[in-house]
N, C-alpha and C positions, 0 to 999 in steps of 0.2 A: 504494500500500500504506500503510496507517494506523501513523504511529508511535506510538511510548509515550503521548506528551499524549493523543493521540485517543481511545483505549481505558480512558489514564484517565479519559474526561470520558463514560463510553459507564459505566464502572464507577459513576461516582457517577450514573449518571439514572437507572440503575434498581434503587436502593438502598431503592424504594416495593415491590419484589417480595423483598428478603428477608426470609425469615422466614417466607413465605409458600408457599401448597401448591399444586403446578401440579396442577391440576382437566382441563387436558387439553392434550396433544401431540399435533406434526403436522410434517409436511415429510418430504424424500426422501432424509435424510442416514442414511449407513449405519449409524446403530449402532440397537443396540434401544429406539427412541423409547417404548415401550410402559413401560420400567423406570419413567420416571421419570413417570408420573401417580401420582400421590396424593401425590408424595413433595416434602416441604421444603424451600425453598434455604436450605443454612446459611449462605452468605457469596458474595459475588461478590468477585473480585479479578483484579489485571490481574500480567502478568511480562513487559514486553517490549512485544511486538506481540501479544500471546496475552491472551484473555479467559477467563475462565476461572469457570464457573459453579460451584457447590461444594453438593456433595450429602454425606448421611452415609455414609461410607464409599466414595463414589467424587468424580469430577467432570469435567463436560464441559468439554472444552479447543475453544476457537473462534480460529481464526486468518482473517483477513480476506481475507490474498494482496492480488490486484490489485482488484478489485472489487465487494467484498462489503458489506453494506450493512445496518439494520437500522432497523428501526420500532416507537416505545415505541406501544400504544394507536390501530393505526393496520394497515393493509396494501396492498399493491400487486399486481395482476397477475402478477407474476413469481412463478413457482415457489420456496414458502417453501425453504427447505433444513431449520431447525427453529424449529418455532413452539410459544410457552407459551401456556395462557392460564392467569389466578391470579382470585382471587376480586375483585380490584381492577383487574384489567384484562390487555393482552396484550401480548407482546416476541415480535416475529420477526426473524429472521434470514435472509441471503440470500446465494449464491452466495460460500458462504465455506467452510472445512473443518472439520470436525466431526468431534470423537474423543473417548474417553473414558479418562478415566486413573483405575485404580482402585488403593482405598487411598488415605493422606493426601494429600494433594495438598503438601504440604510434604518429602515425600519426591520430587518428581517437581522440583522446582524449587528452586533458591539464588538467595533472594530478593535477598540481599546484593549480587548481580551489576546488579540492574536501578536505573537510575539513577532511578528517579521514586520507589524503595521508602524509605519510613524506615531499614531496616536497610543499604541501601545503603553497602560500604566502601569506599574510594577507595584505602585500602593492599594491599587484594586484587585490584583494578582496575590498578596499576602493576606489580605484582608479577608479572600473569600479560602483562603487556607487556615487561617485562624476557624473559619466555620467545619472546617472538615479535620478535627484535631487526631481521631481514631483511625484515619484511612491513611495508609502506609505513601512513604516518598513513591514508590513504584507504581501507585496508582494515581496519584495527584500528579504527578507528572502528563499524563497522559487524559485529563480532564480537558477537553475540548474549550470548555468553558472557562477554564483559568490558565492554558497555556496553548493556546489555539495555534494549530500547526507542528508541536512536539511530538512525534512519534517514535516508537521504538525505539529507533537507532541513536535518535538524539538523548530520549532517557537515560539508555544506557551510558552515553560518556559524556553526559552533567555527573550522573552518580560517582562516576569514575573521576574525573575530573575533582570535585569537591570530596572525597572521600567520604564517600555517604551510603551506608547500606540501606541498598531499595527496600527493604522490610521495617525500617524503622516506622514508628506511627509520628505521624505529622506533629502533632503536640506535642511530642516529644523531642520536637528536634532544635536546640539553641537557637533564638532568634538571629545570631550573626549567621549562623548557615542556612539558617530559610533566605536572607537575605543574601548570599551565594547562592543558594540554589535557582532563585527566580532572577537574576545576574545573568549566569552561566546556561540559562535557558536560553536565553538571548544569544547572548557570547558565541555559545556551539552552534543554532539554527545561522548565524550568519557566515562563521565559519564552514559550517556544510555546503551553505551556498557557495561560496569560494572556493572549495575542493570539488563539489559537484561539475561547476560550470569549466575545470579544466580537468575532469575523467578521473580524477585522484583522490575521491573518498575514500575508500576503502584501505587506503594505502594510509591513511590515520587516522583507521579505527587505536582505541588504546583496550577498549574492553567487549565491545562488540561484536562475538563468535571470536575472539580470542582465546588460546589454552592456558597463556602463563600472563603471568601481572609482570610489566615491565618496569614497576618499583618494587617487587620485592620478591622478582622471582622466583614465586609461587603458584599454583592453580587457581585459573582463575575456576568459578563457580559457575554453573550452569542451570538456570534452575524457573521453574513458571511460577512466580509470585505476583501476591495481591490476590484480589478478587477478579482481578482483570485477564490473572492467569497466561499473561504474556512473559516470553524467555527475557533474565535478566541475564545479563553476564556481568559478574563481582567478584573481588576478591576479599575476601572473609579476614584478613590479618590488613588492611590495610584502609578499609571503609569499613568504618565505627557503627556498629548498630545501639543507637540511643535507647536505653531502656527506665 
């Protein structure tokens, strides 16, 4: 599933179609494809994992899920899900979810919540963690609603990063490190984007499907916690589980 970097770097490539009039629609996605020929993109923008195309008066909301996929100027065999085409060229999309949200699209979203946005606030971001004191760093990480756009990959090497066992319950964790940890949410989501956009994330993962901890060359940990039941990777001697 595509986190926040992703779909921001998905937002700026096809920043050549705004403004621009889709001359013709196509794919097998449930909403009425037929609305939006002739009609203008006023803006694309990303919130999260969520793309979000922006029409007058409504806008297509695209979420990726597990396997969803898209092509600027270009197609594939696969059944489109929704396909533009603009006077300068074509954006398809594939095997992703497709809805429509009408009216402002700033009614439908708090931008403030998603870590990649300008308006992004981090006082709003501890505040609504102070309300969830029981639920572990590995799951508040991963709350749509307080770190919009953090997925897996990035949970994992904030935890890493700040020396933080994902199992800790949130209330329990030093105000100076909740204050790192909603930091370093930031810090990594734009750091990803910068390794993303030249091919070489992967090449600095530090704890993510990694075997040994490269401060204390140990094992690293493998393991589905929280209630959310997604894979952490940790190392147990060197990220402090607060009790």
């Amino acid at each position: 599933m595509p986190e926040g970097p992703t779909i921001v770097i998905l937002k700026e490539e096809v920043q050549k179609f705004s403004g621009k009039k889709v001359i013709a629609a196509t794919g097998n996605a449930k909403i009425d494809i037929d609305r939006l020929i002739n009609k203008k993109i006023i803006n694309f923008k990303s919130w999260g994992k969520h793309f979000l195309i922006c029409f007058d008066g409504f806008t297509v909301r695209v979420h990726f899920l597990l396997f969803g996929s898209y092509l600027i100027d270009q197609d594939k065999t696969a059944q489109i899900r929704l396909g533009f085409t603009f006077p300068n060229g074509e954006f398809n999309l594939y095997a992703c979810s497709v809805s429509v949200l009408e009216g402002d699209v700033n009614d439908h979203y708090d931008f403030t919540s998603d870590v990649m946005n300008p308006h992004w606030d981090p006082k709003k971001a501890k505040a609504k963690l102070k309300d969830v004191p029981t639920k572990m760093a590995c799951d508040v990480l991963l709350e749509q609603d307080i770190f919009a756009g953090v997925g897996n990959i990035i949970k994992n090497e904030v935890l890493y990063r700040i020396r933080l066992h994902p199992e800790t319950e949130t209330g329990k964790i030093p105000d100076a490190k909740i204050r790192e940890m909603i930091t370093e949410a930031k810090n990594y989501s734009f750091d990803f984007l910068k390794w993303k956009k030249k091919n070489e994330l992967k090449k600095h993962w530090l704890a993510h499907t990694k075997k040994t901890c490269s401060r204390c060359d140990l094992p690293i940990v493998k393991k589905y916690t929280g209630v959310k039941k997604r894979r952490s990777f940790y190392c147990e001697n060197c990220q402090k589980l607060y009790s």
